[in-house]
mmCIF file of the N, C-alpha and C atoms, coordinates in Angstrom:
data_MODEL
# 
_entry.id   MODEL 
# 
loop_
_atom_site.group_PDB 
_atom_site.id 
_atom_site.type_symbol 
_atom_site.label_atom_id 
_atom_site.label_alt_id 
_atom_site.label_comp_id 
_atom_site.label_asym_id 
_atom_site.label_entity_id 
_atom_site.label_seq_id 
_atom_site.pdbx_PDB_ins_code 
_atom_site.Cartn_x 
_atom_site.Cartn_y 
_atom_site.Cartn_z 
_atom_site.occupancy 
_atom_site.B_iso_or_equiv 
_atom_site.pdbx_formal_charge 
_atom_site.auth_seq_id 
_atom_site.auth_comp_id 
_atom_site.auth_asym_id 
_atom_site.auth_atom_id 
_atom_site.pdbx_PDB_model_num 
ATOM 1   N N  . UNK A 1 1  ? -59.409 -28.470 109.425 1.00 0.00 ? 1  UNK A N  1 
ATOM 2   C CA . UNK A 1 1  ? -58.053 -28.981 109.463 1.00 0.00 ? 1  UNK A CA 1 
ATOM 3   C C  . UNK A 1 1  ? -57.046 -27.882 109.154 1.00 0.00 ? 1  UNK A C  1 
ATOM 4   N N  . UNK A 1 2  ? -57.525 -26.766 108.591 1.00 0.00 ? 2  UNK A N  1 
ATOM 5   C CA . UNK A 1 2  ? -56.410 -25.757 108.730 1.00 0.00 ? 2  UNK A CA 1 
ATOM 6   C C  . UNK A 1 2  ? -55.785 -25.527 107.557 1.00 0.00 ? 2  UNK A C  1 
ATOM 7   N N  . UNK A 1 3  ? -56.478 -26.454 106.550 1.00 0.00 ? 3  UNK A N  1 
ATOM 8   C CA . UNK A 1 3  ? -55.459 -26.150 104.480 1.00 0.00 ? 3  UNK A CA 1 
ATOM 9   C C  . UNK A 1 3  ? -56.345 -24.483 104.589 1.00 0.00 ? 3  UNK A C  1 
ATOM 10  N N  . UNK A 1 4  ? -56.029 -24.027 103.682 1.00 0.00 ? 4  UNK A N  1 
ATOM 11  C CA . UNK A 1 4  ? -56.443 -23.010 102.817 1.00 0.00 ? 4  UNK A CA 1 
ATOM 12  C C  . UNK A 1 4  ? -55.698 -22.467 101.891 1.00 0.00 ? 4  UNK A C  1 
ATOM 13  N N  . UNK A 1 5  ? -55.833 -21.277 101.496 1.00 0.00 ? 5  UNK A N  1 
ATOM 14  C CA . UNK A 1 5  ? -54.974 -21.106 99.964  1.00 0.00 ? 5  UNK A CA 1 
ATOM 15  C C  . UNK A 1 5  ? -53.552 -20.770 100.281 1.00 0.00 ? 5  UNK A C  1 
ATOM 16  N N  . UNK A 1 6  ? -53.248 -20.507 101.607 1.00 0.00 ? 6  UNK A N  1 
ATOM 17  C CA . UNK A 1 6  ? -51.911 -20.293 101.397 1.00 0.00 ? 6  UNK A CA 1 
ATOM 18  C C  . UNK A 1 6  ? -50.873 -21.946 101.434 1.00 0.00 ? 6  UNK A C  1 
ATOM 19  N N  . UNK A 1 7  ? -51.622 -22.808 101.456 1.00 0.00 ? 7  UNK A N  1 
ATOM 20  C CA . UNK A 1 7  ? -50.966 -24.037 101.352 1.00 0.00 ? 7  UNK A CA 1 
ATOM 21  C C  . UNK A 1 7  ? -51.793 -24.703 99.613  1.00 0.00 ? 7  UNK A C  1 
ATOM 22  N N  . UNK A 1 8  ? -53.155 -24.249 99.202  1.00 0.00 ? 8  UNK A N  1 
ATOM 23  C CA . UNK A 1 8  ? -53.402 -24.963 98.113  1.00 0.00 ? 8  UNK A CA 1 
ATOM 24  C C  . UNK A 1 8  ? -53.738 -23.692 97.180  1.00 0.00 ? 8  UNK A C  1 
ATOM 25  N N  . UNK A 1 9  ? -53.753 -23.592 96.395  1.00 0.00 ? 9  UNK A N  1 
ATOM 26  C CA . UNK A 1 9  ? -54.025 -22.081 95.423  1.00 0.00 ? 9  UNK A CA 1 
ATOM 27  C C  . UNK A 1 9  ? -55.375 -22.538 95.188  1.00 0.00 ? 9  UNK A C  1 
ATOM 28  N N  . UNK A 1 10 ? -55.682 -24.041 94.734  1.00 0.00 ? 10 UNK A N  1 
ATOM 29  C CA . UNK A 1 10 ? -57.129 -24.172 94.152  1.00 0.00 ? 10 UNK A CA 1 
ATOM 30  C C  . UNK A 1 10 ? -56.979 -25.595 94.190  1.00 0.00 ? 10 UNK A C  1 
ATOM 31  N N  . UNK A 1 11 ? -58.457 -26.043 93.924  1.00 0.00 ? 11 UNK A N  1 
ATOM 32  C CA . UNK A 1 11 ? -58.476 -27.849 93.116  1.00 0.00 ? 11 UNK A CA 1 
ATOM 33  C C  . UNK A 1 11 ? -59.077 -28.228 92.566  1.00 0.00 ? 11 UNK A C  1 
ATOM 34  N N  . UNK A 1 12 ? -59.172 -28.839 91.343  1.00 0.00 ? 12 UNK A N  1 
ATOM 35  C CA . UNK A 1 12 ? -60.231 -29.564 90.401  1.00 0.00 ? 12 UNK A CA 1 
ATOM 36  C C  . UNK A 1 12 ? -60.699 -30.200 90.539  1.00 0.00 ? 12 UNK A C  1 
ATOM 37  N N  . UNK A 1 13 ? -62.323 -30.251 89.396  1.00 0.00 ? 13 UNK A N  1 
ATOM 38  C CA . UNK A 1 13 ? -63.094 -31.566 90.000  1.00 0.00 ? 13 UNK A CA 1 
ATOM 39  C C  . UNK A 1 13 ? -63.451 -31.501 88.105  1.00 0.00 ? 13 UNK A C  1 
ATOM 40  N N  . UNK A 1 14 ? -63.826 -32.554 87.702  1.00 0.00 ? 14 UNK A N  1 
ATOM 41  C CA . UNK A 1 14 ? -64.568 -32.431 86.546  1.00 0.00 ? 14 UNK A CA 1 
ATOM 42  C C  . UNK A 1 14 ? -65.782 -31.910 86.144  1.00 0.00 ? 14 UNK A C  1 
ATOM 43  N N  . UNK A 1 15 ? -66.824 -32.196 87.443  1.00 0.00 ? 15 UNK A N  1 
ATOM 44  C CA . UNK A 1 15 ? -68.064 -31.573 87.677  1.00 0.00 ? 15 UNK A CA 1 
ATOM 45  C C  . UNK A 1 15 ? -68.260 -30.155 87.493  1.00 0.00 ? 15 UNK A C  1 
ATOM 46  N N  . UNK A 1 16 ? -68.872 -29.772 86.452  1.00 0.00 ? 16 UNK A N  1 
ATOM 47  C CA . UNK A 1 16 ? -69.271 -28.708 86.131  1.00 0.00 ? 16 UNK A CA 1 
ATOM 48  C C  . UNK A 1 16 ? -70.076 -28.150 87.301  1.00 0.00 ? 16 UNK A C  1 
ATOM 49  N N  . UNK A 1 17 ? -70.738 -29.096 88.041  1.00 0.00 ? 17 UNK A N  1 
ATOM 50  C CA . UNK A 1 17 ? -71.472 -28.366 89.319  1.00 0.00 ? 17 UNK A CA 1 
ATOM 51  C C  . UNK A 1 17 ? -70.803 -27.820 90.639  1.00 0.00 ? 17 UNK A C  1 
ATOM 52  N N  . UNK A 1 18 ? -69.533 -28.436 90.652  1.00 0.00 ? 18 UNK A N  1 
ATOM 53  C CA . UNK A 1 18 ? -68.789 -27.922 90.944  1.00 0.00 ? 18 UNK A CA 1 
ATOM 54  C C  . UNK A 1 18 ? -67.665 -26.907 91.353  1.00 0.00 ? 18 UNK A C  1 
ATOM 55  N N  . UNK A 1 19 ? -67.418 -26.801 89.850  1.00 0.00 ? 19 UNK A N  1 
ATOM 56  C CA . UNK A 1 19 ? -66.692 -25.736 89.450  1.00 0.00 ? 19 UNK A CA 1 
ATOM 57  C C  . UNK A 1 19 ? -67.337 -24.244 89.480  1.00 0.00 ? 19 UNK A C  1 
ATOM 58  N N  . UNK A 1 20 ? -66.192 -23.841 90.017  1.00 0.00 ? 20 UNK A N  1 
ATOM 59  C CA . UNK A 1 20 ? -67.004 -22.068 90.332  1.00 0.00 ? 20 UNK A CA 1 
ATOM 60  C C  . UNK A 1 20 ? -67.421 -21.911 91.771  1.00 0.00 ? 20 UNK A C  1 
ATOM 61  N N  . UNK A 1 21 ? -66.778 -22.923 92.624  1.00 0.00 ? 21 UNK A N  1 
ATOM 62  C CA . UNK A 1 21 ? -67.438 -22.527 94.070  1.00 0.00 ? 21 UNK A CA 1 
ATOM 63  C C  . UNK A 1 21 ? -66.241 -23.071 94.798  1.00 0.00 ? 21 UNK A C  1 
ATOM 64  N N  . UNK A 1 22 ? -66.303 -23.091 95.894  1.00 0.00 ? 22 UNK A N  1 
ATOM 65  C CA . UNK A 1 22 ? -65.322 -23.300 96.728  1.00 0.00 ? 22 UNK A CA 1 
ATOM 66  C C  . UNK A 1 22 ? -64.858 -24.059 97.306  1.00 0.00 ? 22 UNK A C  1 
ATOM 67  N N  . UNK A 1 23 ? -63.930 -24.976 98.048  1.00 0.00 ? 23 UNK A N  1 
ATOM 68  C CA . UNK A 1 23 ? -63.890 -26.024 99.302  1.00 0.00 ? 23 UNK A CA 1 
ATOM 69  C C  . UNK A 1 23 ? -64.415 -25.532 100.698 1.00 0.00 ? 23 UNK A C  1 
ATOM 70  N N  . UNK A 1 24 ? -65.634 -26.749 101.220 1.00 0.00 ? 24 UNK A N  1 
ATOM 71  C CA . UNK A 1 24 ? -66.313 -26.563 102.284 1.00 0.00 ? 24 UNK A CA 1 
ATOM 72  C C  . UNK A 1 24 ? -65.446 -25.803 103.529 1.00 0.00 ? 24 UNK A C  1 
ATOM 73  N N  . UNK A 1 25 ? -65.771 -25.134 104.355 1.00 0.00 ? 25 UNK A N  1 
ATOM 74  C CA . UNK A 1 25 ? -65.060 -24.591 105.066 1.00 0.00 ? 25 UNK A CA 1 
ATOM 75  C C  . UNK A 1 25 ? -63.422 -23.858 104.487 1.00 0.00 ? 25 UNK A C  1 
ATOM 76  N N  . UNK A 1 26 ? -62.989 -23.787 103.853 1.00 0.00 ? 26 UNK A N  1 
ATOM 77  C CA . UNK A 1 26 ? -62.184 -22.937 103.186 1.00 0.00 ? 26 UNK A CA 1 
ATOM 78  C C  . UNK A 1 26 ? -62.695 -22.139 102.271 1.00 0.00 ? 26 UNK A C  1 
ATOM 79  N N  . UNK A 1 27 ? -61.234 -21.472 101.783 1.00 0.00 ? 27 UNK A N  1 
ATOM 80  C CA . UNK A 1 27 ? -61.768 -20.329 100.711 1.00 0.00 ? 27 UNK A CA 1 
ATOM 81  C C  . UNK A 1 27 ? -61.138 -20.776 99.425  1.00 0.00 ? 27 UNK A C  1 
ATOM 82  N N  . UNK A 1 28 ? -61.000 -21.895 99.392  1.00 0.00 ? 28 UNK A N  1 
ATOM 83  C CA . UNK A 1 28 ? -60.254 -22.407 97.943  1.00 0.00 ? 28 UNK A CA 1 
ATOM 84  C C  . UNK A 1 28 ? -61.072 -22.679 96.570  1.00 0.00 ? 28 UNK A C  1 
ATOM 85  N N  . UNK A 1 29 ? -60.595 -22.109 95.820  1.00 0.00 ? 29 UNK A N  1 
ATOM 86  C CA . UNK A 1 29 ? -61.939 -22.327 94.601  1.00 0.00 ? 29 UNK A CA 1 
ATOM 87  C C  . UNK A 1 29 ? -61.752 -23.137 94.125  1.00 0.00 ? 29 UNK A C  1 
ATOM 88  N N  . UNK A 1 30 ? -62.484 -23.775 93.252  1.00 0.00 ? 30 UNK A N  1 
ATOM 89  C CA . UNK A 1 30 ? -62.722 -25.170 92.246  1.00 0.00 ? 30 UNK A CA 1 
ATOM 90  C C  . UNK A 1 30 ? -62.908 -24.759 90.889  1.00 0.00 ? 30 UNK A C  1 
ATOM 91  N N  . UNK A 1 31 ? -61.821 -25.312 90.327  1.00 0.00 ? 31 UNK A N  1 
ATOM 92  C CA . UNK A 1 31 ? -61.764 -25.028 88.718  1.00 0.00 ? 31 UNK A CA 1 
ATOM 93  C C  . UNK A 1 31 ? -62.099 -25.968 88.052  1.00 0.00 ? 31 UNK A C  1 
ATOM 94  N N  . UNK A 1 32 ? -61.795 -26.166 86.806  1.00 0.00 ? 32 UNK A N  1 
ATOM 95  C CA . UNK A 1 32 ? -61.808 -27.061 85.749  1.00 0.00 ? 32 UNK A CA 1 
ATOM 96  C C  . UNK A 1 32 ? -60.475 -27.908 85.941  1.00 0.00 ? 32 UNK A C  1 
ATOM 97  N N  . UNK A 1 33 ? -60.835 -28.981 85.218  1.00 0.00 ? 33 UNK A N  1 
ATOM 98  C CA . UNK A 1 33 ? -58.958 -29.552 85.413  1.00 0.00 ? 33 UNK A CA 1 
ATOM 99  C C  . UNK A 1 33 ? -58.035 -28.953 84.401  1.00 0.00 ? 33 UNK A C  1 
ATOM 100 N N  . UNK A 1 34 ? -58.341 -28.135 83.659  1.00 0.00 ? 34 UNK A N  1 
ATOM 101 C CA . UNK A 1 34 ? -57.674 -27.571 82.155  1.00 0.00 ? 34 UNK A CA 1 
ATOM 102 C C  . UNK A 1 34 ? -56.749 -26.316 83.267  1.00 0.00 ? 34 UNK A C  1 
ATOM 103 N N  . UNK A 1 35 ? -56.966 -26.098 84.603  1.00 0.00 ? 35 UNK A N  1 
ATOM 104 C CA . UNK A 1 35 ? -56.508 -24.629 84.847  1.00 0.00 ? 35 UNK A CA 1 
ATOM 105 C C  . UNK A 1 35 ? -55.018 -25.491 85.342  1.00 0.00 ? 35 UNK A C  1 
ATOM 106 N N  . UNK A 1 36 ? -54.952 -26.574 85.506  1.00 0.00 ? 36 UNK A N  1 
ATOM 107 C CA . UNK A 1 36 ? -53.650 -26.730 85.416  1.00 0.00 ? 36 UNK A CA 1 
ATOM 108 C C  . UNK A 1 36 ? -52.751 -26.529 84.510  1.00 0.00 ? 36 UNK A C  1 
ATOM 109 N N  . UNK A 1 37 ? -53.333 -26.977 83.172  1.00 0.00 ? 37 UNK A N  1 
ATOM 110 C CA . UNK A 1 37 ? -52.255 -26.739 81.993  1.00 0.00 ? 37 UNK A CA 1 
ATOM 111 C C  . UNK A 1 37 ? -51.813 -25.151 81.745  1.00 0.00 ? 37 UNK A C  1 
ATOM 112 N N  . UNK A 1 38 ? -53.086 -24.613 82.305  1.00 0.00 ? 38 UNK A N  1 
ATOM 113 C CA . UNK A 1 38 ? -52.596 -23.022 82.603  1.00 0.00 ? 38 UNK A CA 1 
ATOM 114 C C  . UNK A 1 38 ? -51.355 -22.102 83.139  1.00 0.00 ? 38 UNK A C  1 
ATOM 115 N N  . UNK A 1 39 ? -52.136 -23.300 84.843  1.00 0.00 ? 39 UNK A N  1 
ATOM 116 C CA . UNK A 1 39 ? -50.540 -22.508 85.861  1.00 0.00 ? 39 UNK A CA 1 
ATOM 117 C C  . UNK A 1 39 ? -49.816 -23.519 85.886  1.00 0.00 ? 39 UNK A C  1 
ATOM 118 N N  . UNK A 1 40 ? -49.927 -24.778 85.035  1.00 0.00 ? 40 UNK A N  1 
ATOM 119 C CA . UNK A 1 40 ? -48.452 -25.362 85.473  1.00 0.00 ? 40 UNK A CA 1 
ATOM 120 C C  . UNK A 1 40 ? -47.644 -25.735 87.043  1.00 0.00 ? 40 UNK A C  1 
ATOM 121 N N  . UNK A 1 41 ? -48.500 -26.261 87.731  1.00 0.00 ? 41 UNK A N  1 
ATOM 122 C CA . UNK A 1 41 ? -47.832 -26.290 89.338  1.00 0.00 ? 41 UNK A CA 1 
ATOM 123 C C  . UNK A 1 41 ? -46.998 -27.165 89.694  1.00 0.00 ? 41 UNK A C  1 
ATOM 124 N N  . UNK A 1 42 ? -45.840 -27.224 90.206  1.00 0.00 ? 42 UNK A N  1 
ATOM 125 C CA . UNK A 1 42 ? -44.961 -27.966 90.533  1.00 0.00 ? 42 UNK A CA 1 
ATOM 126 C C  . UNK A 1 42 ? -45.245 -29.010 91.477  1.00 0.00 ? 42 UNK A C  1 
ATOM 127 N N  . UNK A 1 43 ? -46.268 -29.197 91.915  1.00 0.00 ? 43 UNK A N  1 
ATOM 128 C CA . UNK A 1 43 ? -46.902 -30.570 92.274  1.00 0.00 ? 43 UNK A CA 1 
ATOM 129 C C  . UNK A 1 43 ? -48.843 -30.403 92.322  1.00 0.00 ? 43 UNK A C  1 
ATOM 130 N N  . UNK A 1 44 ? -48.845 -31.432 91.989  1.00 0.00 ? 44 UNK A N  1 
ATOM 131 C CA . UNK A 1 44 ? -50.193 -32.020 92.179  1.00 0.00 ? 44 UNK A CA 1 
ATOM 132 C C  . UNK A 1 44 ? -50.620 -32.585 93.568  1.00 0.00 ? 44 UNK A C  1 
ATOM 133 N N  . UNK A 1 45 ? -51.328 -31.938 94.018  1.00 0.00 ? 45 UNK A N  1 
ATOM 134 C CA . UNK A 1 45 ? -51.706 -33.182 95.499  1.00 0.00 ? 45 UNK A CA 1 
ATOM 135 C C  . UNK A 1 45 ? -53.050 -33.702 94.992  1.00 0.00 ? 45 UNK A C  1 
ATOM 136 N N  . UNK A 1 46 ? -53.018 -34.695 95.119  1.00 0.00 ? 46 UNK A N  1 
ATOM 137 C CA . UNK A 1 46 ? -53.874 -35.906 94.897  1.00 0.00 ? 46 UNK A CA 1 
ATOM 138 C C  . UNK A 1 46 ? -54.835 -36.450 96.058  1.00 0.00 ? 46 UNK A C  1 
ATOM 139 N N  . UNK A 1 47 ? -55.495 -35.952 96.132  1.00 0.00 ? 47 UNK A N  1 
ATOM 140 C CA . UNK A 1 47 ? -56.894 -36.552 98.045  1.00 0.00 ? 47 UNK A CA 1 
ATOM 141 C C  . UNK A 1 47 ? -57.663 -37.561 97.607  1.00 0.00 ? 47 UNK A C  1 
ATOM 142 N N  . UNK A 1 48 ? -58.014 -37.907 96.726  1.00 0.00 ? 48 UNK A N  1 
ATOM 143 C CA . UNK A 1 48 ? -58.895 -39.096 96.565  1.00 0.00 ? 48 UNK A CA 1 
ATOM 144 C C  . UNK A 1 48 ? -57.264 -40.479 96.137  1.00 0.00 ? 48 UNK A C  1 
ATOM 145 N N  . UNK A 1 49 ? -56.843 -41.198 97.043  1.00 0.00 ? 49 UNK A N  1 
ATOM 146 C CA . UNK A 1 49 ? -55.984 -42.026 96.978  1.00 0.00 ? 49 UNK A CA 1 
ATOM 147 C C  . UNK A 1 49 ? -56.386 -43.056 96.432  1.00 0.00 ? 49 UNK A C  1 
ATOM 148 N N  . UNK A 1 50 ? -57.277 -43.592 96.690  1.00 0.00 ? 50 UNK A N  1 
ATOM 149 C CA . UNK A 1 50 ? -57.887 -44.663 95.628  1.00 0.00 ? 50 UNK A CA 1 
ATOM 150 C C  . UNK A 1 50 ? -58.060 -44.611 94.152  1.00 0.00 ? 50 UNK A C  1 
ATOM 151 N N  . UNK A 1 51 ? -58.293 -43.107 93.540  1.00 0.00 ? 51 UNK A N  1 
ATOM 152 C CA . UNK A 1 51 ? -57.911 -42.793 92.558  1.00 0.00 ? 51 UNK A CA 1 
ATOM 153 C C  . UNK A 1 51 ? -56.907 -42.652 91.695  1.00 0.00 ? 51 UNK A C  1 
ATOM 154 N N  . UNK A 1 52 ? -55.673 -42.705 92.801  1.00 0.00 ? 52 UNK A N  1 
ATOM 155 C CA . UNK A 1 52 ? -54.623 -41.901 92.128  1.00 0.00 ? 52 UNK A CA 1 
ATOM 156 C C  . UNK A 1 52 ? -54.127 -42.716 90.599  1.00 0.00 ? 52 UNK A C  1 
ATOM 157 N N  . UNK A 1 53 ? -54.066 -43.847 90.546  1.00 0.00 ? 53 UNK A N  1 
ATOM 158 C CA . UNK A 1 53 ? -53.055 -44.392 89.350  1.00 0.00 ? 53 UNK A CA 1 
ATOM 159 C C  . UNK A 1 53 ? -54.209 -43.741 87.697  1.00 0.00 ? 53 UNK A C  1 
ATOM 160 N N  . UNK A 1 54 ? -55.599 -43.838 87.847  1.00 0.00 ? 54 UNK A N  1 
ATOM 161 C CA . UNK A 1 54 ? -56.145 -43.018 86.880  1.00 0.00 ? 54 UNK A CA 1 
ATOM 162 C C  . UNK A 1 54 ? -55.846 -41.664 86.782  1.00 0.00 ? 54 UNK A C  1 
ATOM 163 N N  . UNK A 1 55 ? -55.806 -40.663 88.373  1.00 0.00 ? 55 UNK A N  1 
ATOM 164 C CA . UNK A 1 55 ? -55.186 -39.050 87.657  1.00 0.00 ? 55 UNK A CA 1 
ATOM 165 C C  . UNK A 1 55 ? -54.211 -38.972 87.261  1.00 0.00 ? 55 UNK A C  1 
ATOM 166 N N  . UNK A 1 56 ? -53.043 -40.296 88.000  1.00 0.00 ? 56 UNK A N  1 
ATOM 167 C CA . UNK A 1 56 ? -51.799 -39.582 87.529  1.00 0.00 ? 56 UNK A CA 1 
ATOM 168 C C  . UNK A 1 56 ? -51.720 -40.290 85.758  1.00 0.00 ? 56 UNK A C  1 
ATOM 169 N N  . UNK A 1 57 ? -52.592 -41.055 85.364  1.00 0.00 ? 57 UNK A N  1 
ATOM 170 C CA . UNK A 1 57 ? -52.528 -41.469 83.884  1.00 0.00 ? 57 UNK A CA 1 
ATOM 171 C C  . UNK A 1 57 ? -53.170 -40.440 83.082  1.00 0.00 ? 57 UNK A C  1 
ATOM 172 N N  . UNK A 1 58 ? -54.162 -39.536 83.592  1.00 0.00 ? 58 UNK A N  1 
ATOM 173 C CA . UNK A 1 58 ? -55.164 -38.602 83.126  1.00 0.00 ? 58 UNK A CA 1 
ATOM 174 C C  . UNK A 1 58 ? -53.842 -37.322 82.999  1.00 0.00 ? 58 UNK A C  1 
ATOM 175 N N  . UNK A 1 59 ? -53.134 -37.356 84.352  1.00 0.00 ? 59 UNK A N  1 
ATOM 176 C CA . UNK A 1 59 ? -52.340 -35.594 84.489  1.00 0.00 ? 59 UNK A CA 1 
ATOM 177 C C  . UNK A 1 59 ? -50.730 -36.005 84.018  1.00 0.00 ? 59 UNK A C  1 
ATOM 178 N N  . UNK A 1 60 ? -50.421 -37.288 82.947  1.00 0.00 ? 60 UNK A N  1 
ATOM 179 C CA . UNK A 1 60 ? -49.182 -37.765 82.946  1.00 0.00 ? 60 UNK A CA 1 
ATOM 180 C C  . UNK A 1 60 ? -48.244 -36.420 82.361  1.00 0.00 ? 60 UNK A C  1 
ATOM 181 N N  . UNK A 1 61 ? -48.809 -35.359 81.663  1.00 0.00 ? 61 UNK A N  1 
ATOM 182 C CA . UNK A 1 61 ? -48.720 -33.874 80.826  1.00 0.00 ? 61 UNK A CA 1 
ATOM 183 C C  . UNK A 1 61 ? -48.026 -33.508 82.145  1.00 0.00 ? 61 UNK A C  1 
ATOM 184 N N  . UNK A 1 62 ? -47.978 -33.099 83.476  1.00 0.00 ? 62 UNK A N  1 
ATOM 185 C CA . UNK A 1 62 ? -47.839 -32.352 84.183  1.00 0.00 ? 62 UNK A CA 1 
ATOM 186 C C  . UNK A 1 62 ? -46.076 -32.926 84.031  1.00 0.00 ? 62 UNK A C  1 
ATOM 187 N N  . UNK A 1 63 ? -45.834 -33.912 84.156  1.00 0.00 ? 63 UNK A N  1 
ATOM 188 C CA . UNK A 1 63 ? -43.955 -34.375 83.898  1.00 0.00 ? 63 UNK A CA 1 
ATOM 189 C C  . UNK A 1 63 ? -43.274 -33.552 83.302  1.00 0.00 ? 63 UNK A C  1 
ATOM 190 N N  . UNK A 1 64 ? -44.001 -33.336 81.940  1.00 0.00 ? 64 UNK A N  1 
ATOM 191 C CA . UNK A 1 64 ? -43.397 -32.479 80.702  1.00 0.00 ? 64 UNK A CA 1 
ATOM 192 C C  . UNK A 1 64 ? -42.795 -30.885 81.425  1.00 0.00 ? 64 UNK A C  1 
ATOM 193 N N  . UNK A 1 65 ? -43.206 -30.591 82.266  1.00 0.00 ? 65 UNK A N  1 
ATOM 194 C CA . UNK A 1 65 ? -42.391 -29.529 83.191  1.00 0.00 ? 65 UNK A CA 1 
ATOM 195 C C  . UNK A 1 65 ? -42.096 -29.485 84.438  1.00 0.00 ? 65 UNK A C  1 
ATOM 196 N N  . UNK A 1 66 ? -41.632 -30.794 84.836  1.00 0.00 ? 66 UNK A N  1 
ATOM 197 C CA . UNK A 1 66 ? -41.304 -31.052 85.746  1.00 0.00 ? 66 UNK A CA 1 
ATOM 198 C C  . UNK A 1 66 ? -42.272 -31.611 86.601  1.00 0.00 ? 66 UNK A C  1 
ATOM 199 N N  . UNK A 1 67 ? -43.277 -31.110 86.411  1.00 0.00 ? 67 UNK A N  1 
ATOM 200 C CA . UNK A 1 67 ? -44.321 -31.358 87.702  1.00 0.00 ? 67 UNK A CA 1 
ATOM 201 C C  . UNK A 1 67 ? -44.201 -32.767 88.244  1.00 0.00 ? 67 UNK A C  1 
ATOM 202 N N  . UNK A 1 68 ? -44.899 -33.271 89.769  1.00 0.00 ? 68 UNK A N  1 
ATOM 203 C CA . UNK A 1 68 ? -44.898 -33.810 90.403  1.00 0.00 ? 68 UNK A CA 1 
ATOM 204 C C  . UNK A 1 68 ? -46.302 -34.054 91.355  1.00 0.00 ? 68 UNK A C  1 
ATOM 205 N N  . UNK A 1 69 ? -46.573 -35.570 91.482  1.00 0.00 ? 69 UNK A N  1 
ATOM 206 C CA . UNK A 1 69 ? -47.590 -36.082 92.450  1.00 0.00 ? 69 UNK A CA 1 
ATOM 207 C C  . UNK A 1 69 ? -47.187 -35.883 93.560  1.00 0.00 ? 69 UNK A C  1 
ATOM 208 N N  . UNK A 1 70 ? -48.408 -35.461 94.694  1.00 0.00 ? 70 UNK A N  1 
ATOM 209 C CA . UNK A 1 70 ? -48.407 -35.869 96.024  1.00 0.00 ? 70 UNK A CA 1 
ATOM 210 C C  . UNK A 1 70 ? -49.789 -36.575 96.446  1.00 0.00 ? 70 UNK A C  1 
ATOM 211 N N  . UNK A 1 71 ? -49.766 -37.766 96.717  1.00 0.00 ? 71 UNK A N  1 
ATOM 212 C CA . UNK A 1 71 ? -50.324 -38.649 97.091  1.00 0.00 ? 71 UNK A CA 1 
ATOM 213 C C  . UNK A 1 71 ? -50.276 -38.818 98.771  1.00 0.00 ? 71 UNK A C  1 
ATOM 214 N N  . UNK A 1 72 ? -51.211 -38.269 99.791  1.00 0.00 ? 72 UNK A N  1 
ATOM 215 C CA . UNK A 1 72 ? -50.878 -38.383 101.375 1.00 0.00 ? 72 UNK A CA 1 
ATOM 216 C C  . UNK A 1 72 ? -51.204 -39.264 102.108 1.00 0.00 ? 72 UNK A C  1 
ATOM 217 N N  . UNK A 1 73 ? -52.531 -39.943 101.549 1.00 0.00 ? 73 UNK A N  1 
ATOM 218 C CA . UNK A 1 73 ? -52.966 -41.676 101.976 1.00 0.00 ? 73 UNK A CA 1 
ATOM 219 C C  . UNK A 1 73 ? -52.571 -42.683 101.301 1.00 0.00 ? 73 UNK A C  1 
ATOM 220 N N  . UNK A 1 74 ? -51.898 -43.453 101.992 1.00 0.00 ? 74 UNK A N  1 
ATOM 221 C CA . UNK A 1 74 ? -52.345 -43.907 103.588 1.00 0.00 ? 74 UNK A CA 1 
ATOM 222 C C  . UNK A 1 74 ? -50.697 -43.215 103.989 1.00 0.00 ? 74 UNK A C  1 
ATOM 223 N N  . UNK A 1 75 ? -49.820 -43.321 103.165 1.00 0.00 ? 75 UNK A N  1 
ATOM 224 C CA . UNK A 1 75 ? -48.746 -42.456 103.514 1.00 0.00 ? 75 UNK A CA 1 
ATOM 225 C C  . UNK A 1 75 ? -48.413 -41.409 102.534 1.00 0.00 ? 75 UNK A C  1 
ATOM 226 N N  . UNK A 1 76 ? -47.674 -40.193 102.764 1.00 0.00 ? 76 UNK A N  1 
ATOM 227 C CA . UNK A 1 76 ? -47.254 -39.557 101.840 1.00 0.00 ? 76 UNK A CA 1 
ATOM 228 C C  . UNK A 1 76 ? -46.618 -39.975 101.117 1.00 0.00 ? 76 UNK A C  1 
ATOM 229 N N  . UNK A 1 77 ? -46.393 -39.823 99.667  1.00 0.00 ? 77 UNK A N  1 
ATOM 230 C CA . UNK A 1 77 ? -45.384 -40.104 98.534  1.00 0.00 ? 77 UNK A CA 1 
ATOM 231 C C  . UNK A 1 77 ? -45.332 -39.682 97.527  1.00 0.00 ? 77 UNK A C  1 
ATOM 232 N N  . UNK A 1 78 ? -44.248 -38.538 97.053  1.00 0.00 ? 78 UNK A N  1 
ATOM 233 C CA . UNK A 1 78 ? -44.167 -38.279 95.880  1.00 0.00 ? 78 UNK A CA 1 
ATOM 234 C C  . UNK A 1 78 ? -43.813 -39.161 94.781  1.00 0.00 ? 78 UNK A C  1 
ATOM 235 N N  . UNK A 1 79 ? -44.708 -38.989 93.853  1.00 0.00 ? 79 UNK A N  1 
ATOM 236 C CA . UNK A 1 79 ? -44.163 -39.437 92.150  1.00 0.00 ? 79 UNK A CA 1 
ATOM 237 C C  . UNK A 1 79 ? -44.013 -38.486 91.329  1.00 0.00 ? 79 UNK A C  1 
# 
């Protein structure tokens, strides 16, 4: 589909098995979810949509500097 890092820097998973490797066909790495509190990103995109009302209760910290959800299924919408 054409993401890679110049549209995502990285993305978290909790899975330690995870972390430390990359997104399939891209070159995007997989961190911990703590590397947000790190870089601080001015939005979150959110891909598992069915999830979202638990990350954004899990990442509610990201507000505190502005940050922001992007949620793209079934439509886009920032919170």
């Amino acid at each position: 589909c054409g993401i890679r890092t110049d549209f995502l820097d990285y993305t978290v998973d909790r899975s330690p098995y995870k972390q430390g490797k990359f997104l399939p066909g891209t070159h995007i790495p997989i961190f911990p979810p703590e590397e947000i509190w790190e870089t601080r990103p001015t939005y979150l995109f959110i891909l598992p949509w069915n999830l979202k009302d638990e990350i954004m209760d899990q990442m509610a910290g990201i507000r505190d500097w502005g940050g922001q959800f992007i949620v793209p299924i079934p439509e886009v919408r920032i919170y």
